[in-house]
DSSP file (Angstrom, degrees, kcal/mol; ACC not computed):
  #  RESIDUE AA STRUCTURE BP1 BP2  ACC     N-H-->O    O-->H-N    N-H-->O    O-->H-N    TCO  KAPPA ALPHA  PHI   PSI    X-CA   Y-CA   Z-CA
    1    1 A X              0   0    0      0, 0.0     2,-0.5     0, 0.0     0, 0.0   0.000 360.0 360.0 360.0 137.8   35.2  128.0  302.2
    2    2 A X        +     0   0    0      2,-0.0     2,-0.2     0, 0.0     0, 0.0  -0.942 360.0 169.6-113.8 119.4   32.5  130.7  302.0
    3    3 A X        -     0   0    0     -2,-0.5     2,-0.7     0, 0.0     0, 0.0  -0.790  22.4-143.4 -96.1 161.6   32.7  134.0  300.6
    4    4 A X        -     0   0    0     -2,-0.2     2,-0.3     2,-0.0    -2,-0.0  -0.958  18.4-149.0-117.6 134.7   29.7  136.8  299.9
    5    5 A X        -     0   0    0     -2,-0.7     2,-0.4   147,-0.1   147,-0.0  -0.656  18.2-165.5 -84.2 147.2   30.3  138.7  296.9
    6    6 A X        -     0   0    0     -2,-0.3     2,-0.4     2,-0.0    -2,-0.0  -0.917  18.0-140.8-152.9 145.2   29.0  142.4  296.8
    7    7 A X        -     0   0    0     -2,-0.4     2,-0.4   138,-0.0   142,-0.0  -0.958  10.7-170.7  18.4  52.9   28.4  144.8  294.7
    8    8 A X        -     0   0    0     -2,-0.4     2,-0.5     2,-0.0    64,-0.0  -0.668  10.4-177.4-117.3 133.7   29.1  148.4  295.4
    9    9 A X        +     0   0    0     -2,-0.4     2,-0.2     4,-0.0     3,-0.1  -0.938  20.9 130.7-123.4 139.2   27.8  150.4  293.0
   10   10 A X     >  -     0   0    0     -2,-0.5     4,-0.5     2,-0.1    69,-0.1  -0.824  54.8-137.3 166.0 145.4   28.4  154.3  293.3
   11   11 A X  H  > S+     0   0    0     67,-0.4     4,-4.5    -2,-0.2     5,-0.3   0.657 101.9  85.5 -97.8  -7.1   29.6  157.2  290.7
   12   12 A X  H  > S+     0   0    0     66,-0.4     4,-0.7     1,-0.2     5,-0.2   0.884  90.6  46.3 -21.3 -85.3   31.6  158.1  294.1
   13   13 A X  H  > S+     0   0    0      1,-0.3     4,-1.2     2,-0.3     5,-0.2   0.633 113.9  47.7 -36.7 -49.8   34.3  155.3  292.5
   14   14 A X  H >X S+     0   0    0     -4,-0.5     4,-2.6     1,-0.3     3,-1.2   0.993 111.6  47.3 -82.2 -60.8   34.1  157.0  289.0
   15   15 A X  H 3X S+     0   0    0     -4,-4.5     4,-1.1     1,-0.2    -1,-0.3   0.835 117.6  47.0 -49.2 -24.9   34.6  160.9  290.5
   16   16 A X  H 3X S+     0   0    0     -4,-0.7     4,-0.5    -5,-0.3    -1,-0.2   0.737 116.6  43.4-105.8 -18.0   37.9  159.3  292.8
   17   17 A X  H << S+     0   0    0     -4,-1.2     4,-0.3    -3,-1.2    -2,-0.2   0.624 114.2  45.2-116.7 -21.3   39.4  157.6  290.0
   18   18 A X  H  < S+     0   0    0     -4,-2.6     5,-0.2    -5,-0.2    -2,-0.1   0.893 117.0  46.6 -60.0 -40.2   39.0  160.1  287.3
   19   19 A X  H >X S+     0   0    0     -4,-1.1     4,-0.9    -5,-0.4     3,-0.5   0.721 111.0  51.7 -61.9 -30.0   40.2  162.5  289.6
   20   20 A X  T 3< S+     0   0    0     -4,-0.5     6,-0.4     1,-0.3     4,-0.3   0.286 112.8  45.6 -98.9  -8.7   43.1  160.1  290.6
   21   21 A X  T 34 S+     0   0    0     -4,-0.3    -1,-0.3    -3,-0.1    -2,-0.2   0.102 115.4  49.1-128.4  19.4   44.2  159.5  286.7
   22   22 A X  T <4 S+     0   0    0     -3,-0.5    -2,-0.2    31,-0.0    -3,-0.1   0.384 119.6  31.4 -88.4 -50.7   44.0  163.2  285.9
   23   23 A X  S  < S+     0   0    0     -4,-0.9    -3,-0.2    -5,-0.2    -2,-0.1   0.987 126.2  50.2 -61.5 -67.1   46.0  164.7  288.7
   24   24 A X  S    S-     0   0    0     -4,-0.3    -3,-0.1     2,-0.1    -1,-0.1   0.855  93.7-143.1 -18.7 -57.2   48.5  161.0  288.8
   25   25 A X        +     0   0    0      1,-0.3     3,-0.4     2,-0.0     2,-0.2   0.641  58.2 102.6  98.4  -7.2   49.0  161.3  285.4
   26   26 A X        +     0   0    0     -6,-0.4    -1,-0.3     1,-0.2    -2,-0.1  -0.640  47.3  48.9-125.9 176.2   48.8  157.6  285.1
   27   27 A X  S    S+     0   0    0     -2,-0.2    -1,-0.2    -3,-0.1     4,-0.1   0.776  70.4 134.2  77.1  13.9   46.9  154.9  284.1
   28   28 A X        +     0   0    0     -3,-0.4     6,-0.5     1,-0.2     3,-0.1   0.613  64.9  63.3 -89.0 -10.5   46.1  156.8  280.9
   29   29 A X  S    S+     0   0    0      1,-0.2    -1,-0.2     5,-0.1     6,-0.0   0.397  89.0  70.6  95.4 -56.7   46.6  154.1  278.8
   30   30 A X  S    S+     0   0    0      4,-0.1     2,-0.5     1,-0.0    -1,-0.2   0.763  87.3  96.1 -62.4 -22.3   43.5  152.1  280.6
   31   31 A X  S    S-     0   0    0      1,-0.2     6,-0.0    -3,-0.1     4,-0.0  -0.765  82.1-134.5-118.7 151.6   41.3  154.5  278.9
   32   32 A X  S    S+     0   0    0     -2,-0.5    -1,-0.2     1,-0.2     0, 0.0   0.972 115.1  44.6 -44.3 -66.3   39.2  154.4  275.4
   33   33 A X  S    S-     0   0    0      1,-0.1     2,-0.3    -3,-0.1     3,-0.3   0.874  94.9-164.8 -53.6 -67.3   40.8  157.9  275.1
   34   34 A X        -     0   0    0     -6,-0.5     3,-0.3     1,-0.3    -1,-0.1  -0.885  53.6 -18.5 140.3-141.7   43.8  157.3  276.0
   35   35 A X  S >> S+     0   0    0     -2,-0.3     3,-4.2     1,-0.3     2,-2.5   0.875 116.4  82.9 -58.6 -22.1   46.4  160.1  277.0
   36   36 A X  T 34 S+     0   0    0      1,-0.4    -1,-0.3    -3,-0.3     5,-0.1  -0.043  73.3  76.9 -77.8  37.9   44.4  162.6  275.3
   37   37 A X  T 3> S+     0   0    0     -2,-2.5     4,-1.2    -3,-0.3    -1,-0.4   0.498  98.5  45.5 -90.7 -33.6   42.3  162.7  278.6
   38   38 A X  H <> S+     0   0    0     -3,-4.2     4,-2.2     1,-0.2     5,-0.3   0.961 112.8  48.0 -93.5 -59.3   44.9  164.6  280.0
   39   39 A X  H  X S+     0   0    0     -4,-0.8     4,-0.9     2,-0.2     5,-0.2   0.884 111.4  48.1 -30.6 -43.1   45.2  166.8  277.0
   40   40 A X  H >> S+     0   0    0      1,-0.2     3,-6.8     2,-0.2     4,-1.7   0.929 119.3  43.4 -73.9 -74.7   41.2  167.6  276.6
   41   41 A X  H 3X S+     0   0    0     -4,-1.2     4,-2.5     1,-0.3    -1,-0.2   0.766 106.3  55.7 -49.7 -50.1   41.2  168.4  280.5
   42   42 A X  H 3< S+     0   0    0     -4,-2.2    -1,-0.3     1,-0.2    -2,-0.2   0.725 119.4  38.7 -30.0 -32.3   44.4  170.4  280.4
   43   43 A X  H << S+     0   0    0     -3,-6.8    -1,-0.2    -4,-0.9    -2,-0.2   0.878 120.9  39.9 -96.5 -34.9   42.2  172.5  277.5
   44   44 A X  H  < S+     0   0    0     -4,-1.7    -2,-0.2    -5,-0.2    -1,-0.1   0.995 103.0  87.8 -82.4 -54.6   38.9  172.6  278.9
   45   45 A X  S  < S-     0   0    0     -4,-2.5     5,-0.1    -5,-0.2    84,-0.0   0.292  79.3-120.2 -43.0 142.1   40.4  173.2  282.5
   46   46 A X     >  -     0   0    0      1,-0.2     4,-0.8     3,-0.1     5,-0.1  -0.549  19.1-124.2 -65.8 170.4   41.1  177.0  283.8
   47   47 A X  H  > S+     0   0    0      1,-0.2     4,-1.5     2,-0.2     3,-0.2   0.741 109.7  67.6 -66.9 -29.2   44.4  177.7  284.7
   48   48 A X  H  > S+     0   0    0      1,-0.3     4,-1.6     2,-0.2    -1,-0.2   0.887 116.0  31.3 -81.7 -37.5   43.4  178.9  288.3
   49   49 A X  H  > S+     0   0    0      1,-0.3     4,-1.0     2,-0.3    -1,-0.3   0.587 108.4  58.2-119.3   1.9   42.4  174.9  288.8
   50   50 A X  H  X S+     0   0    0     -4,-0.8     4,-2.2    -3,-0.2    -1,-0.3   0.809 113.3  49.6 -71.4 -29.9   44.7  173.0  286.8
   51   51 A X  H  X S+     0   0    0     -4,-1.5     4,-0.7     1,-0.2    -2,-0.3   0.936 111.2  48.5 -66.7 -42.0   47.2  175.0  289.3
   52   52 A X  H >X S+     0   0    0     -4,-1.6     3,-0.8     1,-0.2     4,-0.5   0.884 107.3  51.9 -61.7 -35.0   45.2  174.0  292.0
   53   53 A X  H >< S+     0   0    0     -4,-1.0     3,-0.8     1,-0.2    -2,-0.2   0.881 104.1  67.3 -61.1 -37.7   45.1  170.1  290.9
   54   54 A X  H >X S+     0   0    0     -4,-2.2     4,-0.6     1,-0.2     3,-0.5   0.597  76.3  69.6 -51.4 -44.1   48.6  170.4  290.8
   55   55 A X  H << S+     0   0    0     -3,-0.8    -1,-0.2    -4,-0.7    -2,-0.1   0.658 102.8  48.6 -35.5 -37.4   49.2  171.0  294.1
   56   56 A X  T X< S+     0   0    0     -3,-0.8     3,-0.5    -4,-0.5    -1,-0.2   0.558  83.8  91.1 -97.3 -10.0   48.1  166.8  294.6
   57   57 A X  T <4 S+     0   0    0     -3,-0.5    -1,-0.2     1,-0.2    -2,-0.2   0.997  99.4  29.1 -54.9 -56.2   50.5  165.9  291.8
   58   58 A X  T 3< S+     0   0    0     -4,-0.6    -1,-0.2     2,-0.1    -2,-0.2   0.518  94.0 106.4 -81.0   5.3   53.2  165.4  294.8
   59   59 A X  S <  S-     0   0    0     -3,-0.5     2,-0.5     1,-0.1    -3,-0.0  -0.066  86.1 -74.5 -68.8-176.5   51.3  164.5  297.5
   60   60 A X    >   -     0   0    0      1,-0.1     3,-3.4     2,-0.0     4,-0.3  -0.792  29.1-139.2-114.2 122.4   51.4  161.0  298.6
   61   61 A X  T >> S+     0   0    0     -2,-0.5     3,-2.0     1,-0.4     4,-0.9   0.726  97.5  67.2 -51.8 -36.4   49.7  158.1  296.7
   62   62 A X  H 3> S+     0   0    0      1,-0.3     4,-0.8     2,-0.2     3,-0.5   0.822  88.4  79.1 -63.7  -3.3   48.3  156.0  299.6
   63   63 A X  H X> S+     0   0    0     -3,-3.4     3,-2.7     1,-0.2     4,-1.3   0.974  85.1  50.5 -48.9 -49.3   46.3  159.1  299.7
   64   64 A X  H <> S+     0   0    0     -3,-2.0     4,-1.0    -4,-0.3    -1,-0.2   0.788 108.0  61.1 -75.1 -25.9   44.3  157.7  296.9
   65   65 A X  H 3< S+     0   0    0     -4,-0.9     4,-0.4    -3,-0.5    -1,-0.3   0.609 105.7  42.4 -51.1 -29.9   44.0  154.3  299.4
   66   66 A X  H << S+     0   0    0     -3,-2.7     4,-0.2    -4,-0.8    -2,-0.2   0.640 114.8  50.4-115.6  -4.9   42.3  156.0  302.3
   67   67 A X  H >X S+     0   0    0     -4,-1.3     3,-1.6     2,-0.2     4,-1.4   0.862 111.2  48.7 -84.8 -26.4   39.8  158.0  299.8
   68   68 A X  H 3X S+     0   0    0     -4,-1.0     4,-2.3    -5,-0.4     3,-0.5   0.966 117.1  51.1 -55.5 -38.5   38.9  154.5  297.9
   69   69 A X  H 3> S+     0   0    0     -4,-0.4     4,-1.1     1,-0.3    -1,-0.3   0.609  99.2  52.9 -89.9 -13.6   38.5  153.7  301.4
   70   70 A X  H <> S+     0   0    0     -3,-1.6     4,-0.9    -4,-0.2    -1,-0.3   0.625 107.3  56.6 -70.5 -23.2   36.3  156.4  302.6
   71   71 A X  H >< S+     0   0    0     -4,-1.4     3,-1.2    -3,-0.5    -2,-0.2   0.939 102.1  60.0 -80.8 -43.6   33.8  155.4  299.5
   72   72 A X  H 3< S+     0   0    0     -4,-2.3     3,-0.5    -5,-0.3    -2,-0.2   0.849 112.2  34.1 -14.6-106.9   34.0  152.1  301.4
   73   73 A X  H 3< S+     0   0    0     -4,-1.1    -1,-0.2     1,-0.2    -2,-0.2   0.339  86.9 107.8  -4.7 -33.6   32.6  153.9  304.4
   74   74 A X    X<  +     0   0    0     -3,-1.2     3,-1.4    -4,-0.9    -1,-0.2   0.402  40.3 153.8 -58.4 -19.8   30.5  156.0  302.5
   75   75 A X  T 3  S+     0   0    0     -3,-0.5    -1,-0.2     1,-0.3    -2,-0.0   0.253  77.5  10.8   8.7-104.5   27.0  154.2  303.4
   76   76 A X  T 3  S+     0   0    0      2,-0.1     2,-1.6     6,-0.0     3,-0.5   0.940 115.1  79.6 -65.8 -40.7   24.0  156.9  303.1
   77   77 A X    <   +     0   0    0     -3,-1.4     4,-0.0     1,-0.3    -1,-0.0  -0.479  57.6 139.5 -73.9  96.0   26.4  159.7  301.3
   78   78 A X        +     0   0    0     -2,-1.6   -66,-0.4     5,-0.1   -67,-0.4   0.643  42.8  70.1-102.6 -41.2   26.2  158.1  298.0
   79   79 A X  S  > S-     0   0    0     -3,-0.5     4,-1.6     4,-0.1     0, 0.0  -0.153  94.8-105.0 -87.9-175.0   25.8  160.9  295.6
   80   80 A X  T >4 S+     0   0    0      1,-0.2     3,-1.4     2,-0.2     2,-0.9   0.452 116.9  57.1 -73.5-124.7   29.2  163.3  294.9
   81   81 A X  T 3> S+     0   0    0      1,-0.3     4,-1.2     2,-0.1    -1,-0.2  -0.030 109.1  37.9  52.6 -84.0   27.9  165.9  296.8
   82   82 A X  H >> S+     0   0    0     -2,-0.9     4,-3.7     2,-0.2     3,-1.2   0.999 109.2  62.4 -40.3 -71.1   27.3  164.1  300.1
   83   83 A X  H X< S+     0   0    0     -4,-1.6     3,-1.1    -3,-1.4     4,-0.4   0.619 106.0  44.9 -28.2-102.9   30.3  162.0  300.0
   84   84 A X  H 3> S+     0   0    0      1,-0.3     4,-1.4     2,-0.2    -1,-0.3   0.524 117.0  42.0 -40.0 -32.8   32.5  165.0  300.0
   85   85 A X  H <X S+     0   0    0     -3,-1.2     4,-2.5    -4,-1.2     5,-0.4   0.943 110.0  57.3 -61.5 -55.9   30.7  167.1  302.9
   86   86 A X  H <X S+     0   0    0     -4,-3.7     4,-1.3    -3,-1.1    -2,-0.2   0.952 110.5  42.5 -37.7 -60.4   30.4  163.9  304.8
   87   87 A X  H  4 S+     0   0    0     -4,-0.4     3,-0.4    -5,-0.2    -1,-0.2   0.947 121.3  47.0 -48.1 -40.2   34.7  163.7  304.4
   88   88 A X  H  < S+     0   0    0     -4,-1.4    -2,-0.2    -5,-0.2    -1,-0.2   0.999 117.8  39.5 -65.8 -66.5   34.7  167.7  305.3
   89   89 A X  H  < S+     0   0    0     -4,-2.5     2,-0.3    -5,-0.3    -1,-0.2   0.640  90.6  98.4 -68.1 -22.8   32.5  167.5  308.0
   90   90 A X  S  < S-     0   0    0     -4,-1.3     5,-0.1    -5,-0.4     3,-0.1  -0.545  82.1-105.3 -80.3 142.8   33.5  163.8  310.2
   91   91 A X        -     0   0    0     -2,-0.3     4,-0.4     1,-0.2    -1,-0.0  -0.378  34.0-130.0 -70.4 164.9   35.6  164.2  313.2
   92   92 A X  S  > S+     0   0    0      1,-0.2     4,-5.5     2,-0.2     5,-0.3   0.737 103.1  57.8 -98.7 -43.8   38.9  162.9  311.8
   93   93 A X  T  4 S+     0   0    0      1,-0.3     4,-0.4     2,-0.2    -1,-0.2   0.630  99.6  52.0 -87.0  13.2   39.3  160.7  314.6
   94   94 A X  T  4 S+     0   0    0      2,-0.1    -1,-0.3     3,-0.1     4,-0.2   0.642 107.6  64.6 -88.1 -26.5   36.1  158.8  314.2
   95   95 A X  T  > S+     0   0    0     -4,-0.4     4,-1.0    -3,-0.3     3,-0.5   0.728 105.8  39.9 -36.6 -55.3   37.7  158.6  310.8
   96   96 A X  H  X S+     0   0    0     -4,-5.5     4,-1.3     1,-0.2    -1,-0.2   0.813 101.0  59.4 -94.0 -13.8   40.3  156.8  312.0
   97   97 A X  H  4 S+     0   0    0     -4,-0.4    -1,-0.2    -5,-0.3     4,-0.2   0.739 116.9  44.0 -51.8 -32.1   39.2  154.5  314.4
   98   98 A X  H  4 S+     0   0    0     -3,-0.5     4,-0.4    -4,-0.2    -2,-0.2   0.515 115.4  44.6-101.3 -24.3   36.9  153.2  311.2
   99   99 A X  H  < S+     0   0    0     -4,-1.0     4,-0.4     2,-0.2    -2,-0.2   0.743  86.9  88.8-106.4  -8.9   39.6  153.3  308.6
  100  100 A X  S  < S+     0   0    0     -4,-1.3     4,-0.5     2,-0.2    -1,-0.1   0.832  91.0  58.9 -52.6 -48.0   42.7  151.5  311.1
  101  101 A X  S >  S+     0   0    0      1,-0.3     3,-0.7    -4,-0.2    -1,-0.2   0.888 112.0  31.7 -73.5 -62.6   41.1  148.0  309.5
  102  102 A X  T 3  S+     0   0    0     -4,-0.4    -1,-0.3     1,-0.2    -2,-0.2   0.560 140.8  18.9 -79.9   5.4   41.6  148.7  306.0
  103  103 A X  T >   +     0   0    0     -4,-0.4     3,-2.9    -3,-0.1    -1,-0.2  -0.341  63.7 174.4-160.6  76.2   45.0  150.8  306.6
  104  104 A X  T <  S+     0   0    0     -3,-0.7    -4,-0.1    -4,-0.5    -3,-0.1   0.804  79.7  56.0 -48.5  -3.5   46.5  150.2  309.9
  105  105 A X  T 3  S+     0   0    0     -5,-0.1     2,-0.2     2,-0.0    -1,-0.2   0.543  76.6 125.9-120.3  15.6   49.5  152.3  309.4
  106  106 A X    <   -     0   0    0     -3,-2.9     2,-0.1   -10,-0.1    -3,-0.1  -0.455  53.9-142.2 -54.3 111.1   47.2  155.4  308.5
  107  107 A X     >  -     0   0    0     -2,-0.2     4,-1.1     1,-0.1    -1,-0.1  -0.375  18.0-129.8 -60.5 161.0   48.3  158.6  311.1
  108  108 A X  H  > S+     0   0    0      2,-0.2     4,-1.6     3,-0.1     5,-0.2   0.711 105.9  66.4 -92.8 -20.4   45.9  160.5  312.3
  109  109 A X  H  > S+     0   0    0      1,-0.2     4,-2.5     2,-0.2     3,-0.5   0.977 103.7  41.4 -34.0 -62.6   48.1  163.2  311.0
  110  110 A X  H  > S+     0   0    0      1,-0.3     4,-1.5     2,-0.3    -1,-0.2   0.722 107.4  56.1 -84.1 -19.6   47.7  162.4  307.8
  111  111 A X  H  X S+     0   0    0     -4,-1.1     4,-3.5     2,-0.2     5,-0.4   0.875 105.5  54.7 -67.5 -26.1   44.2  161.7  307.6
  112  112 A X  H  X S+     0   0    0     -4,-1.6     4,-2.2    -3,-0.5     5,-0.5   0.987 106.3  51.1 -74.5 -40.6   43.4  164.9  308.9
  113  113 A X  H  X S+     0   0    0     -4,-2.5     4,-1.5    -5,-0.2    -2,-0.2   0.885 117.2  45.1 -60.7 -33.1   45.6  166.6  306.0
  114  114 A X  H  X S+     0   0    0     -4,-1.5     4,-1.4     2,-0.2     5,-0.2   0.895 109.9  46.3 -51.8 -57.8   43.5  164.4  303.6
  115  115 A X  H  < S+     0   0    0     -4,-3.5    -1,-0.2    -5,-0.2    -2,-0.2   0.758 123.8  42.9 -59.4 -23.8   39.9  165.0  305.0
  116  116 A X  H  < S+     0   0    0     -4,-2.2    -2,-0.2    -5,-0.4    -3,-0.2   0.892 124.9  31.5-100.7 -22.1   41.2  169.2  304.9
  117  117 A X  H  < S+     0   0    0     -4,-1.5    -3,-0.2    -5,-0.5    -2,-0.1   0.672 109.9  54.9 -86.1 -24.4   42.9  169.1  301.6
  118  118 A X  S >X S+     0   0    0     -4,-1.4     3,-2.7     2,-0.1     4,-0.8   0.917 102.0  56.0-107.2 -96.7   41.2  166.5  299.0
  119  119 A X  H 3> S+     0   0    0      1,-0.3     4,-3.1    -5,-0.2     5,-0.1   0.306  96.9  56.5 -34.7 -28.1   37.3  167.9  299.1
  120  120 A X  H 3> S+     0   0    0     -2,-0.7     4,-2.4     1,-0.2    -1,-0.3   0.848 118.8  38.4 -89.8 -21.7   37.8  171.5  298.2
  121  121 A X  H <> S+     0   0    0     -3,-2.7     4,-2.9     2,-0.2    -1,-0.2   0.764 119.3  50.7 -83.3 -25.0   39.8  169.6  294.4
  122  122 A X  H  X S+     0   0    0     -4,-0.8     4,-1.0     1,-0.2    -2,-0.2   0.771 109.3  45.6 -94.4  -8.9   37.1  166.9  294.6
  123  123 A X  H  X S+     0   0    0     -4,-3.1     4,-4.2    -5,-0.2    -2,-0.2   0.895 115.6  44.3 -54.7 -61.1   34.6  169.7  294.7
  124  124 A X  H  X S+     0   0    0     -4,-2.4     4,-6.3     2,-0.2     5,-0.3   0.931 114.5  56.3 -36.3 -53.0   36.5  171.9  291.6
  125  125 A X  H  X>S+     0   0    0     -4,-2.9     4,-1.7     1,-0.3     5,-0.7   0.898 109.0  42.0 -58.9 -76.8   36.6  168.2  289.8
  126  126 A X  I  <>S+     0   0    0     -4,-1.0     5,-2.6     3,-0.2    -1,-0.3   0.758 117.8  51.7 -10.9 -62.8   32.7  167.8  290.1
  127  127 A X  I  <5S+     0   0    0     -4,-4.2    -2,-0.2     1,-0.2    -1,-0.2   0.957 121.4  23.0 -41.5 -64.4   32.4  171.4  289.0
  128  128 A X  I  <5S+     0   0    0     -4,-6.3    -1,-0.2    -3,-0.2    -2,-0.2   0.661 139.3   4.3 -87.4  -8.4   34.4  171.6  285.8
  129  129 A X  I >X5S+     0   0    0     -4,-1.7     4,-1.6    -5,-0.3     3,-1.4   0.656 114.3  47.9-151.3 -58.7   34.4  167.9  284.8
  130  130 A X  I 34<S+     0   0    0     -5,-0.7    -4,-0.2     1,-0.2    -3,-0.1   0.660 102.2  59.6 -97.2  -9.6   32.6  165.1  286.4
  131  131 A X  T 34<S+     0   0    0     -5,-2.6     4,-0.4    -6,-0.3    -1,-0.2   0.559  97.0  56.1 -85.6   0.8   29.4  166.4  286.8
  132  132 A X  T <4 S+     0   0    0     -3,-1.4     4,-0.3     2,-0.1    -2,-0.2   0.774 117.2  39.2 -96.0 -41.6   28.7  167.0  283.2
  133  133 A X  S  X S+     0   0    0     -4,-1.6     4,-1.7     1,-0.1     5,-0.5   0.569  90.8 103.8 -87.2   2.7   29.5  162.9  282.5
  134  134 A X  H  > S+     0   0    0      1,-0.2     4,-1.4     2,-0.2     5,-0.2   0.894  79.2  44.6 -30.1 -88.7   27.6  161.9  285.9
  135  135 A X  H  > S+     0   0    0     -4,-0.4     4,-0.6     1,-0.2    -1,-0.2   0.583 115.8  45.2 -53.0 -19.3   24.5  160.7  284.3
  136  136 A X  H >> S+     0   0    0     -4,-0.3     3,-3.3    -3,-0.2     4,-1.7   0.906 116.4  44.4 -67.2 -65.0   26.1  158.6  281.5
  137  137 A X  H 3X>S+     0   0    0     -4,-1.7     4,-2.5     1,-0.3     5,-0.6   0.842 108.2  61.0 -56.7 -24.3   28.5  157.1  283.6
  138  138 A X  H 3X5S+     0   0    0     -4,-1.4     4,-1.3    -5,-0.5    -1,-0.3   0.918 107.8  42.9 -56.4 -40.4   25.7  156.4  286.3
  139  139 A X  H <X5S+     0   0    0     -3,-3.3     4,-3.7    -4,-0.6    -1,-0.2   0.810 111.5  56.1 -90.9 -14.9   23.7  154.3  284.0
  140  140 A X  H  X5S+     0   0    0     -4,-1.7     4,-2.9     1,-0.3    -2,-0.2   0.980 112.7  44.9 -87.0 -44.2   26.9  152.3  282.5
  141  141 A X  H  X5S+     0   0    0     -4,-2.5     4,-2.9     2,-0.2    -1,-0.3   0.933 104.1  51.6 -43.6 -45.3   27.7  151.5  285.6
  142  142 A X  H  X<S+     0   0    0     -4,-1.3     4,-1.6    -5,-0.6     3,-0.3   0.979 117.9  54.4 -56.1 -63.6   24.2  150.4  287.2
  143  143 A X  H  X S+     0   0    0     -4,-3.7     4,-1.1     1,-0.2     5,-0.2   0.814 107.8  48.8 -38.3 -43.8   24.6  148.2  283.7
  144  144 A X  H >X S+     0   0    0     -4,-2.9     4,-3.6     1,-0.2     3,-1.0   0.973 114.1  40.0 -65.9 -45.2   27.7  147.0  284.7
  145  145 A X  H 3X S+     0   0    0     -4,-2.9     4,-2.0    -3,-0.3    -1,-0.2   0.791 102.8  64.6-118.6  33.5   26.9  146.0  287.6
  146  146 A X  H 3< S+     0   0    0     -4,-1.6     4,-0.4     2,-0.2    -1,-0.3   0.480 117.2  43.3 -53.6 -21.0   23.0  144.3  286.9
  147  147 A X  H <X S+     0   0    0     -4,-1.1     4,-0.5    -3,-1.0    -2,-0.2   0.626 111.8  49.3-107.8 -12.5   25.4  142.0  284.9
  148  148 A X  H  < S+     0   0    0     -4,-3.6    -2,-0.2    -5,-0.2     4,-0.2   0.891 112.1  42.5 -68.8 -46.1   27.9  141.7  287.3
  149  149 A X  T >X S+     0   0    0     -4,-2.0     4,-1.2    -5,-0.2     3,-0.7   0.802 111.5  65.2 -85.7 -32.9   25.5  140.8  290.4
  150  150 A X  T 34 S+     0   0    0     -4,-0.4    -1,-0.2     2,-0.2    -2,-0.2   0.751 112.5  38.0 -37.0 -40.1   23.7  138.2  287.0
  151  151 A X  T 3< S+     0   0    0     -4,-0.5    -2,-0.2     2,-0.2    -1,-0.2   0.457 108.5  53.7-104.0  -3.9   27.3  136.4  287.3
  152  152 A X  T <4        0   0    0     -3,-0.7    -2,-0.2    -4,-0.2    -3,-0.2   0.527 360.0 360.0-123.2 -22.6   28.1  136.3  291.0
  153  153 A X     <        0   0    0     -4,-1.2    -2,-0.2     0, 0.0    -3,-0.1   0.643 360.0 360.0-106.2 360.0   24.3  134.5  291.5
């Protein structure tokens, strides 16, 4: 059997899964810090945008499935920035034509409430939080995966 391994390298991943364990709530446990992630953001955050993050506490988890799967997709829009204009900005139903293979049972209803709802928190998140640990996290990743792509040849 042949498989190709890759590599996807991107702080995209790090901005959708911080965001996805602060808002969730879960998965706190996974981290060096530990709950006290939630705490320190809870302190640092304003009220106006933990209220807004809040909003996504009930929203619906495969949500966090079709953005991992828009970073998929993501080709040229690498940096935060793009990525999220790029979601804003794609007809929804080109979206979905493209996103049917890794989630067939994806509405186009509900991707457009995703593509119109998620950027404007994954903007805030960037603002108050992920853009001040960008450049660390940038380089431990590229480390990770220069030893990762080291192990797969």
């Amino acid at each position: 059997m042949k498989y190709k391994v890759s590599v996807d390298v991107s702080v995209v991943y790090e901005l959708l899964g911080s965001f996805m364990i602060y808002v969730t709530r879960k998965w706190t446990d996974n981290l060096d810090i530990g709950s006290r992630f939630i705490s320190d953001m809870d302190a640092r955050l304003p009220h106006s945008v933990r209220t807004e993050f809040g909003k996504a506490y009930a929203w619906p988890f495969l949500d966090y499935d079709i953005l991992y799967a828009l970073v998929i997709l993501r080709k040229k829009y690498a940096d935060v920035p793009s990525f999220i204009d790029w979601i804003e900005e794609s007809n929804p139903e080109d979206l979905h034509k493209k996103l049917q293979d890794f989630v067939p049972a994806l509405t186009l209803n509900d991707l457009k409430r995703i593509v119109t709802d998620y950027p404007p928190l994954l903007r805030l998140w960037n603002e108050h939080y992920f853009s001040a640990v960008e450049p660390e996290l940038c380089t431990l990743i590229t480390e990770d995966a220069q030893e990762k792509k080291r192990f797969a040849s």
